[in-house]
C-alpha positions in Angstrom: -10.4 61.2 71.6 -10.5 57.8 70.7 -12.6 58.6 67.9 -10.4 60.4 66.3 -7.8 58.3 66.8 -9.9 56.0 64.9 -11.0 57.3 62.4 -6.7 58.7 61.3 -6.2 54.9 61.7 -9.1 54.0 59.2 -7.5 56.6 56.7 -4.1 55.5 57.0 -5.2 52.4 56.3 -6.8 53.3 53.3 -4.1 54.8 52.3 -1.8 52.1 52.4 -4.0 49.9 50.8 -5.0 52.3 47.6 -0.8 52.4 47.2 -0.4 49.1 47.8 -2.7 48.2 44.9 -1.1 51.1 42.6 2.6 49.3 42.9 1.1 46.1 41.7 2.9 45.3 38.1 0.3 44.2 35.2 0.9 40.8 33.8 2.0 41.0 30.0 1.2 38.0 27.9 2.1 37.4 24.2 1.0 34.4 22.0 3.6 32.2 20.7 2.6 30.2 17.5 4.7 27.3 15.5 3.7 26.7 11.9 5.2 23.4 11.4 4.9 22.8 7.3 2.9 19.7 7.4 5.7 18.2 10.5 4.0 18.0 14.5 0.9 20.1 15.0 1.5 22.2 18.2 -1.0 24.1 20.1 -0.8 28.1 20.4 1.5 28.7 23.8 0.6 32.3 26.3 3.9 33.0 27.5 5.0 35.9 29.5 7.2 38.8 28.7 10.6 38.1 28.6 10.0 34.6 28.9 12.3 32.1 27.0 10.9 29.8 24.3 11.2 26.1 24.9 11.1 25.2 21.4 9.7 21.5 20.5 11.6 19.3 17.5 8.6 18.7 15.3 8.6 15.6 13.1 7.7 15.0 9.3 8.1 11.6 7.0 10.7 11.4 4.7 12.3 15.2 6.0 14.8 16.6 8.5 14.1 19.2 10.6 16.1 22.0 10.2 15.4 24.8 12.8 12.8 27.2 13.8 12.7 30.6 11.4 10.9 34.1 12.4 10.3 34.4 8.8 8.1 32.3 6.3 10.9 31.8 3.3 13.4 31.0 6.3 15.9 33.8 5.7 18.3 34.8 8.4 19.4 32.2 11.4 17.2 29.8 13.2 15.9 30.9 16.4 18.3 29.9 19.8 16.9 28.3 22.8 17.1 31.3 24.7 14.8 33.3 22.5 12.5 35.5 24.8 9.5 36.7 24.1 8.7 40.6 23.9 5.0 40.7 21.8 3.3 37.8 19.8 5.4 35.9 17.6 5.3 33.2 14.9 7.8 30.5 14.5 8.5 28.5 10.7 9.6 25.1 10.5 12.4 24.5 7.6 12.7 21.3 6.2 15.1 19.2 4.3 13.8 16.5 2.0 14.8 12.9 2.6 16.0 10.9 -0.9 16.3 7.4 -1.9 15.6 5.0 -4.4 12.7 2.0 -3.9 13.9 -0.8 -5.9 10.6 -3.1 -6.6 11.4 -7.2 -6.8 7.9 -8.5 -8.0 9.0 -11.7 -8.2 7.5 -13.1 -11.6 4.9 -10.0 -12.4 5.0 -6.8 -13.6 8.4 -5.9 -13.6 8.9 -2.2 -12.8 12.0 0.4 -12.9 13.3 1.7 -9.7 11.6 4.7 -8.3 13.4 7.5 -6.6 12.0 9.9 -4.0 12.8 13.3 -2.7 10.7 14.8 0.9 7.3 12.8 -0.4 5.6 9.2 0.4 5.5 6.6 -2.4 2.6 5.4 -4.2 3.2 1.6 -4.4 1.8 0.3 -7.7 -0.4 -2.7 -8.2 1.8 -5.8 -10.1 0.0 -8.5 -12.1 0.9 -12.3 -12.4 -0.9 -14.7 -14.0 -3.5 -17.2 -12.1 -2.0 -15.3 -9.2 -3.5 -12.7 -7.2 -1.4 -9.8 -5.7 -0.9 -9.6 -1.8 1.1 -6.7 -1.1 4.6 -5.5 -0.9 6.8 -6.6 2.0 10.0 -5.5 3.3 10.9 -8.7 3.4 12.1 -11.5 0.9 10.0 -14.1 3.0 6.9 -11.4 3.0 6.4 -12.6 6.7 4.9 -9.5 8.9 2.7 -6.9 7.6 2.2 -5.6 4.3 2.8 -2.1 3.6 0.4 0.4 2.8 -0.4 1.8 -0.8 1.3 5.1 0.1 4.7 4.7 2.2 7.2 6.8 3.3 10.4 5.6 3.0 13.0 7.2 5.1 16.2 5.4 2.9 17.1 3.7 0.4 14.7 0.1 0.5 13.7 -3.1 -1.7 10.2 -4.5 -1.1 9.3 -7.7 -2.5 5.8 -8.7 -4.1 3.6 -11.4 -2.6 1.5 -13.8 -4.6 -1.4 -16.8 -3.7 -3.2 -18.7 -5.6 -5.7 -16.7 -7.6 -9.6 -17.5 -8.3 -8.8 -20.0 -10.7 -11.0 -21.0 -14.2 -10.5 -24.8 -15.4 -11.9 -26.3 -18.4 -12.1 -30.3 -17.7 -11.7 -32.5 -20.8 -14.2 -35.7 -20.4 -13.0 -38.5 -22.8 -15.2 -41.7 -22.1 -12.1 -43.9 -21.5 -9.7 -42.4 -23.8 -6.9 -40.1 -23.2 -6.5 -39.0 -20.1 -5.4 -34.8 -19.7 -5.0 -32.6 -16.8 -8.0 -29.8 -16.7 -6.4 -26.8 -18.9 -6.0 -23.3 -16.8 -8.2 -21.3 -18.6 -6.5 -17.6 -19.0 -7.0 -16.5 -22.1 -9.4 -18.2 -25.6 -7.9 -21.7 -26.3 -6.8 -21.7 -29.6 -6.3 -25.5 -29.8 -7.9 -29.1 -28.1 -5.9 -32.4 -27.9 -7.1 -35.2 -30.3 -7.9 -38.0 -28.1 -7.2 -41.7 -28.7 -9.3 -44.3 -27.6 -8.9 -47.9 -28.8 -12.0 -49.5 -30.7 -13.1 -46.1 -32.0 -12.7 -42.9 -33.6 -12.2 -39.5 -32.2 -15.4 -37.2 -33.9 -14.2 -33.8 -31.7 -15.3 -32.2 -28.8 -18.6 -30.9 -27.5 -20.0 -28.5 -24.7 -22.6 -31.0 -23.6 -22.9 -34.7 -22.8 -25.8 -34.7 -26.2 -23.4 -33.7 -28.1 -25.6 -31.1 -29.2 -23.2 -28.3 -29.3 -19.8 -28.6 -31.0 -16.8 -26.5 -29.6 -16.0 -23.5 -31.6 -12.3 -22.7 -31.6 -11.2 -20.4 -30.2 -13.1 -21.5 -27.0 -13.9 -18.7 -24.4 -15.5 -19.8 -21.1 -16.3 -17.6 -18.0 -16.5 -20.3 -15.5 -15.2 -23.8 -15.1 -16.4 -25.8 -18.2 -16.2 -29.5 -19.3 -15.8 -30.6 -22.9 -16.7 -33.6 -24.1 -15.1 -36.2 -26.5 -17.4 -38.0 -29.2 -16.5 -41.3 -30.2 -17.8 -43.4 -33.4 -17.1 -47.5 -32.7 -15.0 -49.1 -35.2 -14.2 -52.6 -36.4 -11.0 -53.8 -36.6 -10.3 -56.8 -39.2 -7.1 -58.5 -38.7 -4.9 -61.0 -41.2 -2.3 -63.2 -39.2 0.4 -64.9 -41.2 1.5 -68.1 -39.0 1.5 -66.3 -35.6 -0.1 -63.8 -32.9 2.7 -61.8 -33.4 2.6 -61.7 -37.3 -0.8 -59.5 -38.7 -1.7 -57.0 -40.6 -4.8 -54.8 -39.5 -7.3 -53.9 -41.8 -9.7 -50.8 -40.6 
């Protein structure tokens, strides 16, 4: 007797157990994908049905985000928070572009227009001063902080303002033995031109590229690194006629 008992309990069991596992629901997942157009990059979500879609606010330079589209040219209204998911589904980010005007103060070199810009980063040219090297464009009148890149994106309108230092300089050095003295010339360009020296007792006979005076300058002079010319003298005697006093003379060469 109590075997049989047993073994109706083992099959009611069974029973309940085979039905249990029928009345288990199946878990439905879809795949829920956001194609940002160039803004945030955001990983593929598994959501499950009827689940709502948290959507994120993606971010792109010089744009404004403009809501979440089902199709790819944007038509129709932008997605609502409470969108819930039913199968896979694909999300497009719409944009607006960003405009301004970059207004470039170069402060004595190349002197450019002002550029304007619509959704896309600005390629910052390269200026050009003279016996000056170029250190970037700054925000800043002062330049203080850090320069900015060669491609920005500007989110308004701005003014950015040219740095400069002391470029690799050339000098040619004009030796004259005693005679006039000059400041070295800032070689930039061929010299087209020398002083003429004066030195008492004796007469200027031009300029040379070495102390022999072996090699006579050639106008115009072109040099690739600092130089030093040289100033060639020829002594002279002086004869001099007074009439009664130091003062009073005529010089005779």
């Amino acid at each position: 007797m109590n075997k049989k008992l047993f073994a109706v309990l083992s099959m009611v069991f069974c029973l309940v157990m085979a039905l249990a596992g029928c009345s288990q629901t199946e878990i439905i997942t879809h795949d829920v994908t956001f194609v940002s157009n160039g803004g945030t990059v955001y990983e593929v979500l598994s959501l499950r049905d009827g689940t709502a879609v948290n959507f994120p606010t993606p971010k792109k330079p010089v744009n404004i985000f403009d809501g979440w589209y089902l199709t790819e040219d944007f038509s129709g209204e932008p997605c609502e928070d409470m969108y819930l998911v039913n199968g896979d589904v694909t999300f497009y980010a719409k944009w607006l572009p960003k405009t301004g005007t970059v207004t470039f103060v170069s402060n004595g070199g190349t002197a450019y227009a002002p550029l304007t810009f619509e959704g896309t980063a600005v390629a910052l040219p390269s200026p050009e001063k003279e016996t000056f090297a170029f250190a970037g464009w700054y925000l800043n009148k002062e330049c203080t902080g850090e320069a900015l890149p060669e491609v920005y994106a500007f989110e308004e309108d701005a003014t950015v303002y040219a740095k400069w230092v002391i470029g690799d300089r050339t000098y040619v050095n004009l030796e004259t033995y005693g005679g006039t003295e000059y400041d070295p010339i800032v070689y930039t360009e061929a010299i087209e031109e020398l002083p003429e020296p004066f030195r008492y007792g004796y007469e200027f006979d031009g300029w040379y590229m070495d102390e022999a005076y072996d090699e006579a300058v050639q106008l115009p002079l072109e040099v690739e690194e600092d130089s030093t010319v040289y100033a060639k003298w020829n002594r002279v005697t002086y004869v001099y006629m007074y009439y009664g006093s130091v003062a009073d003379y005529k010089r005779f060469a």
